[in-house]
C-alpha positions in Angstrom: 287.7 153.0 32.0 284.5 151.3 30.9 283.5 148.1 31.3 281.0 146.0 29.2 278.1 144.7 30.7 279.7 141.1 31.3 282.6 142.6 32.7 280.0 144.5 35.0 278.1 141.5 36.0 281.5 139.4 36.3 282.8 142.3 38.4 279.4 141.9 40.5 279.7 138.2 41.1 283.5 138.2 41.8 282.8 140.7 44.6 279.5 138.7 45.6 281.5 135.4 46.0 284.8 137.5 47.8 282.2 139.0 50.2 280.4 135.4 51.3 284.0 133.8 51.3 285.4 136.2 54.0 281.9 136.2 56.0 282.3 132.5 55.7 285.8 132.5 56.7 285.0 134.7 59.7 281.8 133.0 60.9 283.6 129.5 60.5 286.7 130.9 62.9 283.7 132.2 65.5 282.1 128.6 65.2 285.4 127.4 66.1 286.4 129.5 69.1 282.8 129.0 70.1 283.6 125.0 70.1 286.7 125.8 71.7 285.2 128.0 74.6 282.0 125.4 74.8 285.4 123.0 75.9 286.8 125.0 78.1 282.9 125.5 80.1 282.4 121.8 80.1 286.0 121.4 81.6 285.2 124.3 84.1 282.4 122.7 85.1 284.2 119.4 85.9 286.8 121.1 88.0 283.7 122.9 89.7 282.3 119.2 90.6 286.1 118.3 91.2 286.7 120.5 94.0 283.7 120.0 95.1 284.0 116.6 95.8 287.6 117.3 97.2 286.0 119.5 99.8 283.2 117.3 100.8 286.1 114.9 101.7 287.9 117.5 103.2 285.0 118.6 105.7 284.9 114.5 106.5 288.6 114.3 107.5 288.4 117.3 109.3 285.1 116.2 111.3 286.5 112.3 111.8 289.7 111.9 110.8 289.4 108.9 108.2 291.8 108.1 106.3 289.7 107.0 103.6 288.5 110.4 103.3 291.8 111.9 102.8 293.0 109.6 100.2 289.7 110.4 98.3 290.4 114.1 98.9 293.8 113.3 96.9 292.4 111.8 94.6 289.7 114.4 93.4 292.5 116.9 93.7 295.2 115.0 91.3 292.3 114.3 89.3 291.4 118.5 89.1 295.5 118.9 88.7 295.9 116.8 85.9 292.4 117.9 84.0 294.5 121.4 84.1 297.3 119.9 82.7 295.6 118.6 79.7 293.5 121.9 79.3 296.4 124.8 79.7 297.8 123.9 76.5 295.1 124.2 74.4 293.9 127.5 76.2 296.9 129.7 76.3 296.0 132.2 73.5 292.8 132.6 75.4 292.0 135.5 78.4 291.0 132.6 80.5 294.5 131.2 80.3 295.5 133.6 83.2 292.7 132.3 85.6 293.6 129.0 84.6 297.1 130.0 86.0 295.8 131.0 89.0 293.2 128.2 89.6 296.6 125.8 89.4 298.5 128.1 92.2 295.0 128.3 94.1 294.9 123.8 93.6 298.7 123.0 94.0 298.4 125.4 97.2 295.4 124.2 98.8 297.3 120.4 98.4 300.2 121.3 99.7 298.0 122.6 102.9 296.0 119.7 103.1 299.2 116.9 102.8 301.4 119.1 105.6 298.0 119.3 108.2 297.5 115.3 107.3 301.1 114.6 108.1 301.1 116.9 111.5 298.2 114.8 112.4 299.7 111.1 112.1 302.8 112.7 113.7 301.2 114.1 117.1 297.7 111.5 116.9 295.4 114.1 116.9 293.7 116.7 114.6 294.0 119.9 115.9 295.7 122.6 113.6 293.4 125.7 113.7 295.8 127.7 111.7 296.3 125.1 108.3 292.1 124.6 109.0 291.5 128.2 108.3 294.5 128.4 105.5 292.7 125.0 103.7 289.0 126.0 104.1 290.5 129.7 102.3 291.8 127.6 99.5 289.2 125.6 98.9 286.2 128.4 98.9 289.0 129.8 96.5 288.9 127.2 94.0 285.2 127.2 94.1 285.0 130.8 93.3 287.5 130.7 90.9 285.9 127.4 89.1 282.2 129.3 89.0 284.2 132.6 87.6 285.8 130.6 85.0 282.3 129.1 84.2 280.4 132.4 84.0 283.3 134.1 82.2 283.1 131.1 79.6 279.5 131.7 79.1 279.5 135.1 78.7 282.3 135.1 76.3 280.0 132.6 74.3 277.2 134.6 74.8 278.9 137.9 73.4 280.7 135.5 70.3 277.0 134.9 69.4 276.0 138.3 70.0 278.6 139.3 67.5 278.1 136.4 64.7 274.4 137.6 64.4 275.6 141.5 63.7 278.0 139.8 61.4 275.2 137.6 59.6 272.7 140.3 59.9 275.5 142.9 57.6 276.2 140.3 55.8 272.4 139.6 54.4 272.9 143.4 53.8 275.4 143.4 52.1 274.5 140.7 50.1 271.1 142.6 48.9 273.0 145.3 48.1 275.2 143.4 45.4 272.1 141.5 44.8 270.0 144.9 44.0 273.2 146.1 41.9 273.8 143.8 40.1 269.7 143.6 39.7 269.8 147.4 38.5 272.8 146.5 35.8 270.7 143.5 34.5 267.4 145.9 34.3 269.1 148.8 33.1 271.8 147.8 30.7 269.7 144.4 29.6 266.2 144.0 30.2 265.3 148.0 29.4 267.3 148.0 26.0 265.6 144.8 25.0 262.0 146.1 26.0 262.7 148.9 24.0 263.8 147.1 21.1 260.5 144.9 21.5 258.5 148.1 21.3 260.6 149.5 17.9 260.1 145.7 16.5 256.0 146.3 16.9 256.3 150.1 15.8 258.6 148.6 12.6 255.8 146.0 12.0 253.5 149.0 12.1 255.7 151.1 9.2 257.5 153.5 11.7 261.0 152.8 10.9 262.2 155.7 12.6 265.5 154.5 14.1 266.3 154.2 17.9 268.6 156.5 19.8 272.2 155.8 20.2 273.6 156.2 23.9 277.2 156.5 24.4 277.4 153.8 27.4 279.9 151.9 25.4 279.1 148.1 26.1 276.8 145.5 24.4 273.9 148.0 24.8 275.6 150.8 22.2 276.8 147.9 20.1 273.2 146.1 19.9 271.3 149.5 19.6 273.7 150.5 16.5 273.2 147.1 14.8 269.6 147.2 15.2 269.6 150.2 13.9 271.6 149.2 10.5 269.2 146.7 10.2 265.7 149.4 10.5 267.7 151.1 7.7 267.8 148.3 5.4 264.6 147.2 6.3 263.1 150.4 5.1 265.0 150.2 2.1 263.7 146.9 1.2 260.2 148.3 2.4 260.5 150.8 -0.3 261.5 148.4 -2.9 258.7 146.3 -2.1 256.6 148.7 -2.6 257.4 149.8 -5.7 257.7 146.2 -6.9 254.0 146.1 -5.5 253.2 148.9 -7.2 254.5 147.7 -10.3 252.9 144.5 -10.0 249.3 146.8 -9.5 250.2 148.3 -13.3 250.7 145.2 -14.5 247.3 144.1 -13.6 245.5 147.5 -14.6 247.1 147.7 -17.6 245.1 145.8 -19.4 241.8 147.6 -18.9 243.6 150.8 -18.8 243.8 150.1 -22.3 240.2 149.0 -22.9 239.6 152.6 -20.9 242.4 154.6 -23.5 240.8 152.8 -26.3 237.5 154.4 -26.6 238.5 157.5 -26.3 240.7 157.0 -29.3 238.1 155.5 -31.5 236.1 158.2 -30.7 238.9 160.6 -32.0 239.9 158.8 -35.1 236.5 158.7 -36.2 235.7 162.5 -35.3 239.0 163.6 -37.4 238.2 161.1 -40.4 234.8 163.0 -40.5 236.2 166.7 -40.3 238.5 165.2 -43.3 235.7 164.0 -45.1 233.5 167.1 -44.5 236.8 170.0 -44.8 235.4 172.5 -47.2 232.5 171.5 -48.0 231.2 170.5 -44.5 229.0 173.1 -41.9 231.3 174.7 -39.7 229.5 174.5 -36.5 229.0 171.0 -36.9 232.9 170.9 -37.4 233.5 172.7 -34.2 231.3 170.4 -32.7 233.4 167.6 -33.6 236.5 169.3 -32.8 235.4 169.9 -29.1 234.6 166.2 -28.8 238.2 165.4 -29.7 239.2 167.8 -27.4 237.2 166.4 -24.5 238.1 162.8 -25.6 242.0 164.4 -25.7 241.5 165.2 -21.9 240.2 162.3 -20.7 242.8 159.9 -22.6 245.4 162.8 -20.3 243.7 161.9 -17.4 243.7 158.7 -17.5 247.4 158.6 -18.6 247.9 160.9 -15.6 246.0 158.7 -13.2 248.8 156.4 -13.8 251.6 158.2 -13.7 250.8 159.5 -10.5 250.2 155.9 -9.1 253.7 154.8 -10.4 255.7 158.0 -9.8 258.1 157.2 -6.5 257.5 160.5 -4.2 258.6 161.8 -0.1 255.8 160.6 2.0 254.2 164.2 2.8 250.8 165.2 4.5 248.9 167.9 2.6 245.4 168.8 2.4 243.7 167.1 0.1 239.8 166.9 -0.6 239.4 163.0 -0.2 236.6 162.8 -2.8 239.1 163.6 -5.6 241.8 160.4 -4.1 238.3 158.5 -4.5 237.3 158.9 -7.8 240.8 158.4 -9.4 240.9 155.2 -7.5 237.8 154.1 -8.6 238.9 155.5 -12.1 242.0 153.2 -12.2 239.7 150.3 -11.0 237.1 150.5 -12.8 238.6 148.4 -16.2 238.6 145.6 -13.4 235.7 145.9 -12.5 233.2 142.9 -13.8 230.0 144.0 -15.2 227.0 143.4 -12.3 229.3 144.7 -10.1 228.6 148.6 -8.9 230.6 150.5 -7.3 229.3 153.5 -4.8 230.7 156.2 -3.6 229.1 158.4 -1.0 232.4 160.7 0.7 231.4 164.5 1.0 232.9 166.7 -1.6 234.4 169.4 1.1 236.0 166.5 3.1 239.5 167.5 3.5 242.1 165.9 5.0 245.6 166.1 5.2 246.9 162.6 3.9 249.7 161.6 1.0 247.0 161.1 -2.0 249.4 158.5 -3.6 249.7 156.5 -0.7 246.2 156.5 0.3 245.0 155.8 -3.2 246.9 153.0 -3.0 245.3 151.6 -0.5 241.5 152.5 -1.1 242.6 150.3 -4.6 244.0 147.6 -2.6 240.9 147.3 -0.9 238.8 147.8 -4.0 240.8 145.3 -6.3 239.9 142.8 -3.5 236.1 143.4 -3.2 236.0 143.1 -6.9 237.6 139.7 -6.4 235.9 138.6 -3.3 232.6 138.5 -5.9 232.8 135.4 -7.1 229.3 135.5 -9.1 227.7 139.4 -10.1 225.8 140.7 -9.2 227.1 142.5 -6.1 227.7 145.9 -5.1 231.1 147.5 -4.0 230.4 150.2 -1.0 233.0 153.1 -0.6 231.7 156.0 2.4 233.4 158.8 4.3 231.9 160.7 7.3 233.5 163.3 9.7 233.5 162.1 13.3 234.4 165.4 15.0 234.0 164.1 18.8 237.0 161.6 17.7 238.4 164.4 15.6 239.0 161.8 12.9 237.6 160.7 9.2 236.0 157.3 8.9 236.2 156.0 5.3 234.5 152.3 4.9 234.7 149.8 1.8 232.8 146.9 2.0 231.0 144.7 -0.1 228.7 141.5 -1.0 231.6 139.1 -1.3 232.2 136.0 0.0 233.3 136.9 3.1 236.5 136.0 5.2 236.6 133.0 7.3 236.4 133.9 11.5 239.5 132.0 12.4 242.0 133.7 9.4 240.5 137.3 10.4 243.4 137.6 12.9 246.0 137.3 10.6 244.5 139.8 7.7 247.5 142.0 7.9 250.3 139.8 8.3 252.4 139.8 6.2 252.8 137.3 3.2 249.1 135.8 4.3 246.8 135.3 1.7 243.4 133.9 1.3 243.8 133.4 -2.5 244.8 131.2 -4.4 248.1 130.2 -5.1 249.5 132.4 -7.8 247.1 134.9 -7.7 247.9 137.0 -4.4 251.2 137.5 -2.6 249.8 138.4 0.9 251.8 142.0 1.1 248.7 144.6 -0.2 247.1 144.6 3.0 250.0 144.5 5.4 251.9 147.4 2.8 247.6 149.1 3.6 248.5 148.7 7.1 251.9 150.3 7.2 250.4 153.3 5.2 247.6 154.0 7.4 250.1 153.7 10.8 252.2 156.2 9.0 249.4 158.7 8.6 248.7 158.2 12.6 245.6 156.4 12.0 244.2 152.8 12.1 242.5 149.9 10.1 240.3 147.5 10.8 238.2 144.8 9.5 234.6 143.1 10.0 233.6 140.2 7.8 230.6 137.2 7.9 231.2 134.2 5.5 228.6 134.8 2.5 227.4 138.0 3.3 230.7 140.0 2.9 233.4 142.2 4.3 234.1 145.4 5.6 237.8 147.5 5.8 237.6 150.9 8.4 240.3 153.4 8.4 240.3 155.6 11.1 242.5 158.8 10.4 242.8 161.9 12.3 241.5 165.0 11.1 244.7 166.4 12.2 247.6 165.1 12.0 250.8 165.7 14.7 253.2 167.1 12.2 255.9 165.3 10.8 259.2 165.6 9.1 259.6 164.0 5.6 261.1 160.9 5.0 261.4 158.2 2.5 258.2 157.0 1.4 257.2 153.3 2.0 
């Protein structure tokens, strides 16, 4: 059977608290004997003092024959007689009820010696009975002897309680740190692990790894929390991707227009070549004909690639590594850009032409526009310049590609917060705060990094970092 981690931990404690309750139930019964046997010393001792007494008296009758010392030698020994009266009862499931047994026999006896050699004396007038002197003076070192046993047997009896209780405490703090370390291990292992884990997914997520957790069969909370979370990776990457697109789309809105400035000259240029081949069809030089034809041909290609420049923006593909020469996922950036470009603003580009790199061109033209749509904006008043560079780093083994520019900069205390998500510097309406967290997510997923440097009025500048090569990866769905 198996048990959920409450029933785990409740299992724990329940044990925990039986565990204390008997070692308190124990070490409450060895307080109490202890009390008991403390009792029975203290009482010991008295009858010690008792007979004591009783023989001091004794050793005066026998030496002078005073009746005052006999009656006083009663007394101390009814006095011992009836402290063992009161004391038998509460002591006979004890070992020391037996000697109390025999330290009555040993009392009543030595009495009974002491009354018949006081009463031979007031019958024949003298005290001379060698025989009961003897039999009394045996009695009475008896009692002593038996009184300093009982003592010492007492005390050693407490002492060996005592001796006991300690081992008892001492396996008891044992075995309390044992159920405390268990149930430590189940709270660390079933609850504080699976939650660190999940803290590192929710900072690899933020990063654009949505690559889900794995599901271990331990069949409590863990399993169910583990599954749940990841349900919810999966729909986050779905609405990841559909953000995306929508960003996308929102791009093309925005380059539309001078995507059609950009198609229009090209078509100018081709209605008016084919109105003159009309006009000169037949009549007209040949080669100069051709000539025209080839321009429309050339104007032809570059309307395609600009159509194509597009499409390939738009088109919804696997994320895939493959070599590419970065140069080309340059220049079609700064192609699509271009129509937003204000006039006074340039834009450079120095990246090597044999720079290759395995990256996903759509994904990483994406970004470099991101970056370049917000330089151009950053520009408040032309003229400025918009930098774009590439160099190899080969003891890194990465590629660092800058863009920076002569903007306005970014303010020191929102630098922090660049690539969070839904933060903006713009205005209100014109940015949504996503193209730079969706850059971010990108350049995670190709295994690299981004960062920025900026000074208020003198401008900013984005690095990506990303490896020359790659650890290999399995397609997925793209971001």
């Amino acid at each position: 059977m198996h048990l959920n981690i409450r029933q785990k931990v409740i299992a724990g404690l329940s044990a925990c608290l039986l565990a204390i309750g008997f070692i308190g139930g124990i070490s409450y019964h060895y307080l109490g004997t202890i009390e008991v046997k403390q009792n029975v010393v203290q009482i010991a001792d008295d009858l010690r003092e008792t007979i004591l007494e009783a023989r001091r008296y004794e050793k005066n009758y026998l030496l002078y024959g005073s009746r005052e010392d006999l009656k006083e030698n009663q007394r101390y020994t009814r006095r011992g007689l009836e402290v063992l009266a009161k004391i038998v009862p509460e002591v006979k499931n004890l070992k020391v009820a037996s000697q109390m047994a025999t330290f009555k026999e040993e009392l009543l006896a030595y009495r009974q010696v002491m009354d018949e050699l006081a009463s031979r004396t007031e019958a024949k007038g003298q005290l001379s009975h060698r025989g009961l002197e003897e039999q009394l003076r045996g009695h009475g070192k008896t009692l002593v002897e038996l009184a300093e046993q009982l003592v010492a047997f007492e005390r050693q009896r407490i002492l060996e309680i005592l001796t006991t209780l300690k081992a008892q405490l001492l396996i008891s703090l044992v075995v309390v740190l044992a159920f405390g370390g268990f149930l430590g291990f189940i709270v660390s292992r079933k609850i504080i692990r699976p939650l660190r884990v999940i803290e590192n997914t929710t900072r690899r997520i933020a990063g654009g790894n949505f690559k889900p957790l794995p599901v271990l069969d331990t069949r409590d909370e863990t399993q169910s929390l583990v599954e749940a979370f990841n349900r919810m990776v999966a729909e986050l990457e779905k609405r990841q991707d559909q953000l995306v697109q929508a960003k996308k789309m929102s791009s093309l809105g925005v380059l539309t227009a001078g995507i059609a400035h950009q198609l229009n000259n090209p078509l100018n240029n081709i209605s008016t070549s084919c109105q003159i081949v009309l006009e000169e069809l037949g009549q007209g030089d040949v080669e100069f004909i051709r000539r025209l034809l080839t321009s429309v041909e050339q104007e032809v290609h570059r309307a395609r690639d600009i159509v194509k420049g597009l499409l390939e923006f738009s088109r919804v593909r696997d994320f895939s590594l493959k070599p590419i020469p970065l140069e080309d996922v340059v220049r079609r950036a700064i192609r699509l850009i271009s129509s937003q470009v204000p006039p006074g603003i340039d834009i450079v580009e120095e990246v090597p032409w044999d720079l290759i790199l395995d990256i996903d061109s759509q994904r990483i033209q994406e970004v470099l526009l991101n970056l370049l749509m917000n330089a151009a904006q950053a520009i408040k008043e032309p003229p400025g310049q918009i930098r774009i560079a590439a160099r190899r780093d080969d003891g890194r083994q990465e590629v660092v590609i800058t863009v920076e520019d002569t903007g306005v900069g970014i303010p020191k205390e929102e630098l922090d917060h660049i690539f969070d998500p839904f933060f903006t510097t713009k205005e209100i309406g014109v940015g949504t705060g996503l193209g730079l967290s969706i850059a971010y997510g990108i350049i995670e997923k190709h295994y690299g990094a981004i960062s920025v440097e900026s000074k208020e009025g003198e401008g900013t500048r984005f690095t990506i970092r990303l490896p020359i090569h790659p650890p290999r990866i399995e397609e997925s769905p793209a971001p």
